[in-house]
C-alpha positions in Angstrom: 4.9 0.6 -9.5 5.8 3.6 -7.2 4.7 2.7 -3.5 5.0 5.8 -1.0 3.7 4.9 3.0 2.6 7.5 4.8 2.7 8.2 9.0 2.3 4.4 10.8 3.0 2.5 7.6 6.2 4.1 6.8 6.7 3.4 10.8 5.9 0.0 10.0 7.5 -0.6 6.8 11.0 1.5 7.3 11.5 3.5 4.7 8.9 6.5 3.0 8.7 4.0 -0.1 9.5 1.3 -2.4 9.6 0.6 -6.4 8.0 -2.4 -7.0 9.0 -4.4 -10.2 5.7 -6.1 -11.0 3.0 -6.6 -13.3 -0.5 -5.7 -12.7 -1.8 -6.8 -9.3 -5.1 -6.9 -7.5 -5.1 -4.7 -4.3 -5.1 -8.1 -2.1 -2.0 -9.2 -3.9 -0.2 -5.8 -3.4 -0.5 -5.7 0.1 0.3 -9.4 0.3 3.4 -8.7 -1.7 4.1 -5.5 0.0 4.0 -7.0 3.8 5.6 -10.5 2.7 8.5 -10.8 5.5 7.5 -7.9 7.7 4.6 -8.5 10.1 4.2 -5.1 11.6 3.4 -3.9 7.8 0.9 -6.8 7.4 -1.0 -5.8 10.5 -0.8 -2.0 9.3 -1.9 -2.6 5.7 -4.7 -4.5 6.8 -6.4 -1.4 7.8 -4.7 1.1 5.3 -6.2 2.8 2.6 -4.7 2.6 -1.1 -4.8 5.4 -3.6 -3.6 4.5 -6.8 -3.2 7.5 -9.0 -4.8 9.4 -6.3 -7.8 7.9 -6.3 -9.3 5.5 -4.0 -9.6 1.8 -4.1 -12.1 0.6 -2.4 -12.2 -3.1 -4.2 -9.6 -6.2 -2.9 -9.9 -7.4 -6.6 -9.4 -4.3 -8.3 -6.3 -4.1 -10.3 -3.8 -1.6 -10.2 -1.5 -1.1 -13.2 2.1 -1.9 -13.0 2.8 1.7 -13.6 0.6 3.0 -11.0 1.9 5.1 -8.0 0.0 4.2 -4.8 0.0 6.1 -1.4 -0.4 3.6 1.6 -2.6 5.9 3.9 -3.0 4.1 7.4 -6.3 5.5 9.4 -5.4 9.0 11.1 -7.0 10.4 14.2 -7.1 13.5 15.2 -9.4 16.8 15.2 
């Protein structure tokens, strides 16, 4: 799985992106995994969006594929 953060998550997690050697997980698991040891990330992702194959997923329990790539979009503001 192909993770790239974007703007405040990349902020948060340190790096533009990870590869993540796991099977299928559900949304809540990813970001569970993802933010395991890093508590700014946890309080980022908690209000991020996931794209996974550039679409959206808008379900905790939906799964994304081990193969997937997912952008970590945090909420922007702006005009």
């Amino acid at each position: 799985m192909v993770i790239t953060y974007y703007a405040g998550a990349a902020d948060a997690a340190g790096v533009g992106g990870v590869e993540l050697d796991a099977g299928d997980l559900t949304a809540d698991e990813l970001r569970r995994r993802l933010g395991a040891g890093n508590e700014a990330l946890t309080g980022v992702l908690a209000s991020c969006s996931l794209l996974v194959d550039g679409s959206p997923v808008r379900d905790a329990a939906a799964v994304i594929p081990s193969g997937a790539r997912v952008d970590v979009l945090p909420p922007f503001a702006g005009g």
